[in-house]
DSSP file (Angstrom, degrees, kcal/mol; ACC not computed):
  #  RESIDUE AA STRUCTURE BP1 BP2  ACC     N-H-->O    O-->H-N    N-H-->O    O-->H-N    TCO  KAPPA ALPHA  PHI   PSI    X-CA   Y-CA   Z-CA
    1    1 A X              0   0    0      0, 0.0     0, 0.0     0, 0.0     0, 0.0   0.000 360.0 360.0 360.0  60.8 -265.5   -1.8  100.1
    2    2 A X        +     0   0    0      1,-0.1     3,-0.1     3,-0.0    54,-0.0   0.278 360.0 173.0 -14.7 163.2 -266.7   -4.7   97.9
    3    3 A X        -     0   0    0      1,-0.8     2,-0.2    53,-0.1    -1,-0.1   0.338  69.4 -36.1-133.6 -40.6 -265.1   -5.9   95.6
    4    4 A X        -     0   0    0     54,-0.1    -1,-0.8    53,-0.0     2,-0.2  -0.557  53.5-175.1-131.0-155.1 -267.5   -8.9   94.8
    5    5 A X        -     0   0    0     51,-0.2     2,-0.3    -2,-0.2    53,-0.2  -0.548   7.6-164.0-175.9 171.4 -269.4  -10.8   96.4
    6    6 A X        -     0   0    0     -2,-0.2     2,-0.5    53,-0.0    -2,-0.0  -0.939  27.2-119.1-164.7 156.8 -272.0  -14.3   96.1
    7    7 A X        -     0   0    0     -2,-0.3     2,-0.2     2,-0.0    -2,-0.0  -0.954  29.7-157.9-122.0 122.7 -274.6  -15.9   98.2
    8    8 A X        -     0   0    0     -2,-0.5     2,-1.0     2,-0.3     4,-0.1  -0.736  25.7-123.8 -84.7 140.2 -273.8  -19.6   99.3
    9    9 A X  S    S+     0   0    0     -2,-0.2     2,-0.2     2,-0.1    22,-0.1  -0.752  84.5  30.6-103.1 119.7 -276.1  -21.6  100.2
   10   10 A X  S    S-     0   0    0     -2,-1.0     2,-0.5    34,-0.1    -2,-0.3  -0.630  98.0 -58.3 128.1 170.8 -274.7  -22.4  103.6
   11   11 A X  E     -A   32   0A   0     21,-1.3    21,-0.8    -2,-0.2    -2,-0.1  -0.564  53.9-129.1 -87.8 105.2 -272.6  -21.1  106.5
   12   12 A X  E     +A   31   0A   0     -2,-0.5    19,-0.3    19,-0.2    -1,-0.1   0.089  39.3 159.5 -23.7 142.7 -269.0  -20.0  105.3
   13   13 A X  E     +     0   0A   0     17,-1.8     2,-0.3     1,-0.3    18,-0.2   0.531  58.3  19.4-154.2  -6.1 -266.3  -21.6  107.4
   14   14 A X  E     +A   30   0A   0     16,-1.0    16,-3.0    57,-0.1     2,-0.5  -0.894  48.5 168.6-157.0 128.7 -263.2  -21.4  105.3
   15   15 A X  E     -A   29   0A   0     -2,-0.3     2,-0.4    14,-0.2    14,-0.2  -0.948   9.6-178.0-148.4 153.1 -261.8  -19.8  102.5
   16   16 A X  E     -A   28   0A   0     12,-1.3    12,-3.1    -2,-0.5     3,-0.0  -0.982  23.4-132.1-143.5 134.0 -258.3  -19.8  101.2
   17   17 A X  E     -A   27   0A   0     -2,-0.4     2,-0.4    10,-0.2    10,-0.1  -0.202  43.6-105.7 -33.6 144.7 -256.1  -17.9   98.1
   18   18 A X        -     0   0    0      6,-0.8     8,-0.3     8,-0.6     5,-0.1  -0.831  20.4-149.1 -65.5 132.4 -253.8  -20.6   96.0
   19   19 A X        +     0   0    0     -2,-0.4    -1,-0.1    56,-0.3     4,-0.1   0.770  65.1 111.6 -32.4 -59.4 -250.5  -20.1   97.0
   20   20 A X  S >  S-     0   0    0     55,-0.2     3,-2.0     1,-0.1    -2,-0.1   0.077  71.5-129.8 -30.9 130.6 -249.6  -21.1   93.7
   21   21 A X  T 3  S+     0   0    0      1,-0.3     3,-0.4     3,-0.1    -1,-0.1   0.788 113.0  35.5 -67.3 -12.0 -248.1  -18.5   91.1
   22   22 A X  T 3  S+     0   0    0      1,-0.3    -1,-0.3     2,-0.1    -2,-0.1   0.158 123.0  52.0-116.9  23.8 -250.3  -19.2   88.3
   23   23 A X    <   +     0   0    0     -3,-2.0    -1,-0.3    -4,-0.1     3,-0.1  -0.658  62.8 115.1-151.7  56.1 -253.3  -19.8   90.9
   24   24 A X        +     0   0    0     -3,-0.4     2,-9.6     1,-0.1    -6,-0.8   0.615  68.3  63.4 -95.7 -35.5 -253.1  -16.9   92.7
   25   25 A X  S    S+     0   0    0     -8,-0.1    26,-0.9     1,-0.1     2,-0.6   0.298  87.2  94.8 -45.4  42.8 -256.8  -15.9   91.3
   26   26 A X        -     0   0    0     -2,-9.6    -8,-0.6    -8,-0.3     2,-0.4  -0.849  54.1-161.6-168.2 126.7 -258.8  -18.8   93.1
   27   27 A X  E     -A   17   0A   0     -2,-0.6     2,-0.9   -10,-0.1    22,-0.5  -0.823   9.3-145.1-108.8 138.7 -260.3  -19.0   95.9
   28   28 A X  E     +A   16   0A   0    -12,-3.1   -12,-1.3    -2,-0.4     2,-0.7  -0.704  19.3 174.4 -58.6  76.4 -261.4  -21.7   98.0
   29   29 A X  E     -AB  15  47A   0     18,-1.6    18,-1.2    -2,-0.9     2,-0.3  -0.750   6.9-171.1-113.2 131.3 -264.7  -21.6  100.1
   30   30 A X  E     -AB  14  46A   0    -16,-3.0   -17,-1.8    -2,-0.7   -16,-1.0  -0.884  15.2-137.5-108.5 160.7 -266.0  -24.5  102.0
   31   31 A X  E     -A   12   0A   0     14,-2.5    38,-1.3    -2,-0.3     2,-0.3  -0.646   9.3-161.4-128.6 145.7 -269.5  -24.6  103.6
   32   32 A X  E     +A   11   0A   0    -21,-0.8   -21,-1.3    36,-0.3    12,-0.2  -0.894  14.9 172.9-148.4 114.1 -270.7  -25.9  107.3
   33   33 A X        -     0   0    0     10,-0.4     2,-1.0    -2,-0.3     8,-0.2  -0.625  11.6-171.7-140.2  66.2 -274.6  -26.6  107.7
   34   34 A X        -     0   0    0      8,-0.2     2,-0.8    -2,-0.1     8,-0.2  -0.601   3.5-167.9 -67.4 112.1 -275.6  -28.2  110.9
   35   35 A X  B     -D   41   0B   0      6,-3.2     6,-0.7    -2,-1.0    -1,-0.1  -0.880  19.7-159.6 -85.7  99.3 -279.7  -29.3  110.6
   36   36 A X        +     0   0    0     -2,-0.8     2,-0.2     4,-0.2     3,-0.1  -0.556  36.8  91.5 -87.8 173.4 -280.3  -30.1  114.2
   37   37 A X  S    S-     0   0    0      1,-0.3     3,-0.2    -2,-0.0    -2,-0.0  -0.864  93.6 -25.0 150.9-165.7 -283.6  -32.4  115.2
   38   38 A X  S    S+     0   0    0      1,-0.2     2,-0.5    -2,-0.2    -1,-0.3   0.841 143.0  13.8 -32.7 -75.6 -284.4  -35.7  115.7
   39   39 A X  S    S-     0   0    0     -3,-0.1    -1,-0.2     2,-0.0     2,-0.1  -0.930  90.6-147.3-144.9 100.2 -281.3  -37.2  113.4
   40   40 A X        -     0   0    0     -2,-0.5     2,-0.3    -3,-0.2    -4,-0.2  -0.411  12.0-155.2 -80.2 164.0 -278.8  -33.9  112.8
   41   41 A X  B     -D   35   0B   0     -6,-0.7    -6,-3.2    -8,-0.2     2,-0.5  -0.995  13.9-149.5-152.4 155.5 -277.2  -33.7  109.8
   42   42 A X        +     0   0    0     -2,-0.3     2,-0.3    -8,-0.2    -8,-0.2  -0.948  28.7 163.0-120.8 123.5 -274.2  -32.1  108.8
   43   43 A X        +     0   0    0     -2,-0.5   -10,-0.4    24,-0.3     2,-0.3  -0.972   1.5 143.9-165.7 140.8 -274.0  -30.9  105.1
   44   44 A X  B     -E   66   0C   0     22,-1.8    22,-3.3    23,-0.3     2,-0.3  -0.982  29.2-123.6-175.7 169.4 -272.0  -28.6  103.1
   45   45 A X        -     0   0    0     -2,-0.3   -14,-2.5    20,-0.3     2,-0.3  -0.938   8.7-139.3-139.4 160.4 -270.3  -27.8  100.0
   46   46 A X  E     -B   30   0A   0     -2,-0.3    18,-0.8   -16,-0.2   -16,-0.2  -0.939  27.0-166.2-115.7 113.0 -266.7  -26.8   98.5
   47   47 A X  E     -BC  29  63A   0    -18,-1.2   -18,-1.6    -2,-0.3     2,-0.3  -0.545  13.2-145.6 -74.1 135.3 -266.8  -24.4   96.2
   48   48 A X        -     0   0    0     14,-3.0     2,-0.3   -20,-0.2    14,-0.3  -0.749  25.4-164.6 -81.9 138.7 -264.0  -23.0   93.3
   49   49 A X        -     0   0    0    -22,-0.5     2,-0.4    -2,-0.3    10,-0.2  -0.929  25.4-144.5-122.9-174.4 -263.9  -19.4   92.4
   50   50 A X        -     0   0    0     -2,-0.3     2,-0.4   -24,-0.1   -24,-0.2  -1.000  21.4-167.7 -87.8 107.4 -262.5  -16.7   89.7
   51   51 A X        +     0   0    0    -26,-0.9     7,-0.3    -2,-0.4     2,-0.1  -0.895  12.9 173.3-108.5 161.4 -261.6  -13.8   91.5
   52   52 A X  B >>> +F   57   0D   0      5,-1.8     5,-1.6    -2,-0.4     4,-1.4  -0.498   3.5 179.5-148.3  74.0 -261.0  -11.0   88.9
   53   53 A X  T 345S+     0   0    0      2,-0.3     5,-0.1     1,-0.3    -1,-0.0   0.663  75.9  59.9 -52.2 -31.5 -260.5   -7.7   91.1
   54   54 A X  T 345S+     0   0    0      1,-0.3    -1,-0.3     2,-0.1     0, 0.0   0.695 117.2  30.9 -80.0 -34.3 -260.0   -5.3   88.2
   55   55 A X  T <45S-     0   0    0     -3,-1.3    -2,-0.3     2,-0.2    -1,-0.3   0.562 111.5-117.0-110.8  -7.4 -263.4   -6.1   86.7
   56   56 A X  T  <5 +     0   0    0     -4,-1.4     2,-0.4     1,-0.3   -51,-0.2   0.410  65.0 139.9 105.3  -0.5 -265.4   -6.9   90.4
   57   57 A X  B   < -F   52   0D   0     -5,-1.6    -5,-1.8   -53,-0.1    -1,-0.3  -0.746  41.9-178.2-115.8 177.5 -266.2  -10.5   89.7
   58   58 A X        +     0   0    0     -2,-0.4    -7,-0.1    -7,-0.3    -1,-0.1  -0.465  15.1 178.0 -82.6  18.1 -266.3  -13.2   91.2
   59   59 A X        -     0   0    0    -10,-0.2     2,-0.6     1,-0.1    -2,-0.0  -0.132  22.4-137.5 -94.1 136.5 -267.4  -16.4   89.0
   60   60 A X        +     0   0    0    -11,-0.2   -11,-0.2     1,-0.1    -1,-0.1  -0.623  22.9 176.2 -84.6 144.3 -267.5  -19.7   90.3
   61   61 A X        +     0   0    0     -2,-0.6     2,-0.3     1,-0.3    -1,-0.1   0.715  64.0  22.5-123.9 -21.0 -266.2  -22.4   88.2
   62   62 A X        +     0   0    0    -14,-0.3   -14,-3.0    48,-0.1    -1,-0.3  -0.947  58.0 162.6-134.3 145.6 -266.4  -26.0   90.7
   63   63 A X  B     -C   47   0A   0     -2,-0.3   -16,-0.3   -16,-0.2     2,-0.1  -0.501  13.0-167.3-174.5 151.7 -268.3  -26.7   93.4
   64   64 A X        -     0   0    0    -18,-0.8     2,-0.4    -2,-0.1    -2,-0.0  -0.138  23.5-119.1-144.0 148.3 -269.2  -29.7   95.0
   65   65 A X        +     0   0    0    -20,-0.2   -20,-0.3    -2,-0.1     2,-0.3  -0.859  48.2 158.0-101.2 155.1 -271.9  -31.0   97.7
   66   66 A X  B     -E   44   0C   0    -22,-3.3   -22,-1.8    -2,-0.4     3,-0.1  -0.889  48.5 -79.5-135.1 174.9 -270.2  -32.4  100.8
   67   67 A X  S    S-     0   0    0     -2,-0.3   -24,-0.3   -24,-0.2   -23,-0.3  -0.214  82.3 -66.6 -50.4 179.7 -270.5  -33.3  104.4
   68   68 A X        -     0   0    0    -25,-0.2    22,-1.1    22,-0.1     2,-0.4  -0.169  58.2-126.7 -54.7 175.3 -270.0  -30.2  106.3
   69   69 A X  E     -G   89   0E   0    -38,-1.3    20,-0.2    20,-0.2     3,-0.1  -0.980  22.6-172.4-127.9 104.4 -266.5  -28.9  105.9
   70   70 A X  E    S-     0   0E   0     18,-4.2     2,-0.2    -2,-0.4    -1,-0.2   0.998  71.1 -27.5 -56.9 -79.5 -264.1  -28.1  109.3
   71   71 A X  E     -G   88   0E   0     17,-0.8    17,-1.7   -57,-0.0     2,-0.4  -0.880  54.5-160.7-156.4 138.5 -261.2  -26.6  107.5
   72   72 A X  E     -G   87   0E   0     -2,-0.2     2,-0.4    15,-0.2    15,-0.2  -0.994  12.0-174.0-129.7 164.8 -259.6  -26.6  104.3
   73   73 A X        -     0   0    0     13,-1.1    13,-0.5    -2,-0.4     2,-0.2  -0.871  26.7-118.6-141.6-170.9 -255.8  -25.5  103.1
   74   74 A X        -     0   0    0     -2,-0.4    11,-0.2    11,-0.2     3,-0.0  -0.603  37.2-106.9-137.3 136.8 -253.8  -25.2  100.3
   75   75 A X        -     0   0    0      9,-1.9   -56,-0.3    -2,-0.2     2,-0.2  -0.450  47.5-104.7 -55.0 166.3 -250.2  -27.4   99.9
   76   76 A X        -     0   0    0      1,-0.1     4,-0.3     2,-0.1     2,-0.2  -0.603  40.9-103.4 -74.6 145.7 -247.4  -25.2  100.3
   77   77 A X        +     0   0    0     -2,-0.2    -1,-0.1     2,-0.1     2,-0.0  -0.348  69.0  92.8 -93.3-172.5 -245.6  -24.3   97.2
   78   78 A X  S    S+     0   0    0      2,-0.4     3,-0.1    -2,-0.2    -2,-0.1   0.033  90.3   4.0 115.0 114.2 -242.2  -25.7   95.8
   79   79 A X  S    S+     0   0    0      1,-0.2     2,-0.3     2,-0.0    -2,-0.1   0.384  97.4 106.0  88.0 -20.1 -241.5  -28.5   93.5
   80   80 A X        -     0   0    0     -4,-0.3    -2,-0.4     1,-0.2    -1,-0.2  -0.799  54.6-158.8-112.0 144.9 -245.1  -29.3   92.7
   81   81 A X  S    S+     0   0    0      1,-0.4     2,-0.5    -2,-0.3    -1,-0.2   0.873  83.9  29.1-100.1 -80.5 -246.6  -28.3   89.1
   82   82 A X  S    S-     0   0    0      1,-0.1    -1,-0.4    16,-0.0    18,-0.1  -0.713  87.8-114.6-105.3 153.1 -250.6  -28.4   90.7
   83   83 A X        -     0   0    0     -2,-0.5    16,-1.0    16,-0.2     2,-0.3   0.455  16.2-140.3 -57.2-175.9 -251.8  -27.8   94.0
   84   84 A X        -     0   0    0     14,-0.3    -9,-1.9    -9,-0.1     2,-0.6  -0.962   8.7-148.5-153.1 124.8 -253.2  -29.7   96.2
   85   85 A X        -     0   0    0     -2,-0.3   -11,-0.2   -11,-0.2    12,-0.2  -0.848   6.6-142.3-136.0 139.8 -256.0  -29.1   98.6
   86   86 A X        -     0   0    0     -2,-0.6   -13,-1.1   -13,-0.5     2,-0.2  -0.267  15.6-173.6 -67.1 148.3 -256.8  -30.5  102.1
   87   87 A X  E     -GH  72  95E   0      8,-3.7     8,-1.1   -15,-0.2     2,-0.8  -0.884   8.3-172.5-103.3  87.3 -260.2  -31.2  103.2
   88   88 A X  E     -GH  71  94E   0    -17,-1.7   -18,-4.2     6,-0.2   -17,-0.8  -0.754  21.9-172.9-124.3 126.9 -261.4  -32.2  106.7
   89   89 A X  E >   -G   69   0E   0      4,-3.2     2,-5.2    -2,-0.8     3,-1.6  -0.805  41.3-115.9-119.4 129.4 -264.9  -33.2  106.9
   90   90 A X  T 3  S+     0   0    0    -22,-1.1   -21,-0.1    -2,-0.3   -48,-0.1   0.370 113.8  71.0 -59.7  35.6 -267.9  -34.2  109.5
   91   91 A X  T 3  S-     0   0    0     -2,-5.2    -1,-0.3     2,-0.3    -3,-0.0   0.079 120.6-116.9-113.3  11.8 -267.8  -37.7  107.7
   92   92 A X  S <  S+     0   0    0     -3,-1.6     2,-0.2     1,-0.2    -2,-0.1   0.627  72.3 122.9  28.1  27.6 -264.4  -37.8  109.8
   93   93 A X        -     0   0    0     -4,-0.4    -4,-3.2    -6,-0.0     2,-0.4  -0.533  60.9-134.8-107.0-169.0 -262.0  -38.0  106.6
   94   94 A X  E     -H   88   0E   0     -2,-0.2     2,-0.4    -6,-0.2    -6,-0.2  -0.949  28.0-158.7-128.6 115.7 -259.2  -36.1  105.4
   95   95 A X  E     -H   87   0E   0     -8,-1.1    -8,-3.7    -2,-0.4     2,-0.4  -0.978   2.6-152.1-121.7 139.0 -259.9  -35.7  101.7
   96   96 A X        -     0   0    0     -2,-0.4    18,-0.5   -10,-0.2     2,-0.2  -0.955  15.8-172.1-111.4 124.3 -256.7  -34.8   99.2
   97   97 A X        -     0   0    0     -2,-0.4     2,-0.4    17,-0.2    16,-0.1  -0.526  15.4-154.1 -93.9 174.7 -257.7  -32.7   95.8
   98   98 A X        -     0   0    0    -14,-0.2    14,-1.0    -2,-0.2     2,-0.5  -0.915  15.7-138.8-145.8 126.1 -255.5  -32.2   93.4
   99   99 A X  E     -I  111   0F   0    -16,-1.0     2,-0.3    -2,-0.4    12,-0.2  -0.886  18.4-169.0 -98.9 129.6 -256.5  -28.8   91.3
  100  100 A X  E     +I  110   0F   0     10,-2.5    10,-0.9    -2,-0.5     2,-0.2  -0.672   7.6 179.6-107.3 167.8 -255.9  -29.4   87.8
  101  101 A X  E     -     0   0F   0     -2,-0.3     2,-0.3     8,-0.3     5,-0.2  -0.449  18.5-118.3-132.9-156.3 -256.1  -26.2   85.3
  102  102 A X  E >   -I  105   0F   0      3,-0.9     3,-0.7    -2,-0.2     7,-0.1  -0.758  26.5-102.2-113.0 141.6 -255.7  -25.6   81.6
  103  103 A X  T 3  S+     0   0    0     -2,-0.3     4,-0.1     1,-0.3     0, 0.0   0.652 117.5  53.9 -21.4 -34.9 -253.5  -23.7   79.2
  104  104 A X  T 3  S-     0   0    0      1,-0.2     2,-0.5     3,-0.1    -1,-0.3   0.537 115.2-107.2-106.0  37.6 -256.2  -21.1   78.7
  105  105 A X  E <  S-I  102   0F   0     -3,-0.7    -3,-0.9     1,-0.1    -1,-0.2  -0.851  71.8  -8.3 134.8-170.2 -256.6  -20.3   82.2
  106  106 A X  E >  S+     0   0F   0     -2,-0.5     3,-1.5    -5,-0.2    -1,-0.1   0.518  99.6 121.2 -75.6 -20.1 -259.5  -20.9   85.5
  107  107 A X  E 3  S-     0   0F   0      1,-0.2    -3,-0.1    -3,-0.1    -5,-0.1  -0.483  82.1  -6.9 -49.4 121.3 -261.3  -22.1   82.3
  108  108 A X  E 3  S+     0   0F   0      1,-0.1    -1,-0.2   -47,-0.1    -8,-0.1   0.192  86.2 159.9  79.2 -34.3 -262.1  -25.8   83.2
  109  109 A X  E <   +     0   0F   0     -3,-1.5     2,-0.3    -7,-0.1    -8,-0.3  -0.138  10.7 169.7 -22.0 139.6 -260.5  -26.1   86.1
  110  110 A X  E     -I  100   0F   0    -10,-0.9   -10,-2.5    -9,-0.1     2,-0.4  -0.881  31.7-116.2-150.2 173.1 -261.6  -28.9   88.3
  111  111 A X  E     -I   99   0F   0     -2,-0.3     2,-0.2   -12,-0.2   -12,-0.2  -0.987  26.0-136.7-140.7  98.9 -260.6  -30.9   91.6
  112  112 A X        -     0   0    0    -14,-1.0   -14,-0.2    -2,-0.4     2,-0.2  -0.365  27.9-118.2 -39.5 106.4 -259.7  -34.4   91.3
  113  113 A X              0   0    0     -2,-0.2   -16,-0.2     1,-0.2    -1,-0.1  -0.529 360.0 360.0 -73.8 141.3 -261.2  -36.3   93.9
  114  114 A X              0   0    0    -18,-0.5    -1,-0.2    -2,-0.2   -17,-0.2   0.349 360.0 360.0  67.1 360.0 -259.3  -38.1   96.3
């Protein structure tokens, strides 16, 4: 029972709703890519989306190349105007986003690095 759906290229490993009320449409996906061999590498992306259930899509609006991606989550809400989301990465950091939005919407949106 679709609703949407998109082809990444790479292995899902997290996706999270905003908490946020005026964020609940956007979804989070991060990416995992292990290339074993001689010299592995570890590669991945975080991705933004649209979700728009009522018409079936799905459109993505950020996304990002990274190291692979362990986990990400969402701040909790209270007190804070935009969200904030964690990143933990095979580079071993912790990366903080900030998602910023505009007045007319997911239009624009983007994630402040760091």
């Amino acid at each position: 029972m679709d609703v949407a759906h998109c082809y990444l290229k790479g292995n899902a490993d997290a996706v999270e709703f905003c908490p946020y009320d005026f964020y609940h449409n956007v979804l989070a996906v991060s990416t995992y890519t292990l290339q074993e061999g001689c010299q592995p590498n570890r590669h991945g992306s975080i991705s933004l989306f649209n979700v728009d259930e009522d018409k079936g899509h799905l459109d993505m609006v950020f996304s990002e190349e990274t190291a692979g991606i362990f986990d990400i989550k969402w701040s909790p809400t209270g007190g804070r105007l935009n969200p904030f989301l964690a990143q933990a990465d095979a580079d071993g950091y912790l990366r903080i986003k900030m998602l910023e939005g505009c007045s007319n919407g997911v239009e624009g949106m983007d994630l402040v690095l760091d």
